[in-house]
N, C-alpha and C positions, 0 to 999 in steps of 0.2 A: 542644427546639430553641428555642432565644432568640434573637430578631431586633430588630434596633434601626432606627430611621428617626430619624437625629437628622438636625436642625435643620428638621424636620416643618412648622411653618408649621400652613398649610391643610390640606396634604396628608396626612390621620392615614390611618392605615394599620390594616385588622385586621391579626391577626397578627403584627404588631410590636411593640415597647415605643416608643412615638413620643417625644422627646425635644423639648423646642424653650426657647428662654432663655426666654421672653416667658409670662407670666400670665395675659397678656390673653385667647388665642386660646381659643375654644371647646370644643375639645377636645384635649390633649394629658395624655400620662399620667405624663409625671416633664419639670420645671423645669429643667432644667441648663443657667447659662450657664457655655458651654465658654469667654469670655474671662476668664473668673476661675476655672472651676474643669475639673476634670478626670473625664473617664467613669471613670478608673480608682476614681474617690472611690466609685461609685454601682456599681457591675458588678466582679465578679473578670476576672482573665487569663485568659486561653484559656475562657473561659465564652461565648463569642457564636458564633454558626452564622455570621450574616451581616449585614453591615452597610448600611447605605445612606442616601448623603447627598447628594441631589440639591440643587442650585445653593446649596451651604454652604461650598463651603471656599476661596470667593473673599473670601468676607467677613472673610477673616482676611490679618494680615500676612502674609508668606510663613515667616517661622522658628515664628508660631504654627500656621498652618496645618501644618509640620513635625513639630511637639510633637502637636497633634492626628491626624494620619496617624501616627506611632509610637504613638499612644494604641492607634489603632485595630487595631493590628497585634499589639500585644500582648493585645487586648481578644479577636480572634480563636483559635479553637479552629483545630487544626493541620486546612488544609483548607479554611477557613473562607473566606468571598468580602466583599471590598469591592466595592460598587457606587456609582459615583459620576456625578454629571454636571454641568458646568462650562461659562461661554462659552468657543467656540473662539477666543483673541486671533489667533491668527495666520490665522485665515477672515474675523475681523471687517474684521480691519486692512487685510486686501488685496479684501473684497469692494467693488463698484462700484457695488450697487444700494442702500446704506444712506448715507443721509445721515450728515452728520457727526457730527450732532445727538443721533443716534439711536446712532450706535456709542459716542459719549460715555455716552450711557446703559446700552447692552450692556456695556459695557469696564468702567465703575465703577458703574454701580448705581443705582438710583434716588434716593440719595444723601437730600436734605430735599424734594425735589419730590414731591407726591401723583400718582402716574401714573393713576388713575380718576376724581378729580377732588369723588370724595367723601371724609367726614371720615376720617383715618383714623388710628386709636387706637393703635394697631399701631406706624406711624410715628412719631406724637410723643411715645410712649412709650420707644422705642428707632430711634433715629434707625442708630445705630451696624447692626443689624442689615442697613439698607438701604445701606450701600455694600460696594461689592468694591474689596479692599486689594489685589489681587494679582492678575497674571495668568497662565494656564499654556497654553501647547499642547499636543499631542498629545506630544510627544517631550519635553517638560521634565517632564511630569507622570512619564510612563512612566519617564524619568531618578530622580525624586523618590523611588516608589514601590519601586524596585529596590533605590537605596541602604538605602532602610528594611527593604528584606528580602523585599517580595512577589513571588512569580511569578504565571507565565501573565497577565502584563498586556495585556491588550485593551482595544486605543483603538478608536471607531469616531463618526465626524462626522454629526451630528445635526443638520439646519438650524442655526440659528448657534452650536449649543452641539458637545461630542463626550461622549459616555458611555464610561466606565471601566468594566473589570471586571478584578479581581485575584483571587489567592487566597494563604494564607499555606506 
């Protein structure tokens, strides 16, 4: 059973093949920038149990992020579950206890601003990594994911984010 955790970051995962663009991070176990390259390059079709890409696929345009969700659908074994989790625009936009400030940050990203306020290598390494191109709600996502073919999609609202879960 082969499991992926792309765009991994911090977050390594046993049990997974953690994936993330960046070199820098301490522990990650395959390299793959998905803006220039493809999972299909690195993994066969229908070879993955399960996928999972928490706060990644905002960071792409929305026709890449397209090209990446069809990756992953083909990447999936019949059965197979996408896990995803993303901000919710349509909670940010209408909630009343977030400054504006702050939902500019939630909405696009940490973008060249250091959010910890320490050096961060990460950042000025791949700046590109820290913004979100694109935004989804619950019912664009679940639109998105249909077209490309997934069922049993399950949307459900996370403090300001919502988590996906699909299967092929």
């Amino acid at each position: 059973m082969i499991k992926l955790n792309v765009g991994c970051g911090h977050d390594y995962r046993d049990g997974y093949i953690n994936v993330d663009g960046s070199d820098l991070l301490p522990k990650v176990d395959k390299i793959i920038n998905l803006s220039n390259d493809s999972l299909l390059n690195h993994f066969d079709s229908d070879s993955i149990n399960e996928i999972l890409a928490k706060d990644f696929i905002e960071h792409f345009f929305h026709w890449e992020a397209i090209n990446i969700l069809s990756d992953f659908y083909k990447l999936l074994e019949n059965d197979g579950v996408l896990k995803l989790k993303l901000p919710d625009f349509k909670f940010l936009c209408k909630t009343w206890f977030l400054s504006d400030e702050d939902k500019i940050t939630y909405l696009y990203g940490g973008q060249d601003k250091n959010q910890n306020k320490s050096k961060d290598i990460y950042r000025e390494k791949f700046p590109e990594f820290f913004c979100h191109k694109y935004g989804y709600t619950q019912k664009t996502m679940k639109h998105e994911l249909s077209k490309i073919g997934f069922k049993n999609i399950k949307t459900q609202r996370r403090g300001k984010n919502f988590h996906v879960k699909a299967s092929k």
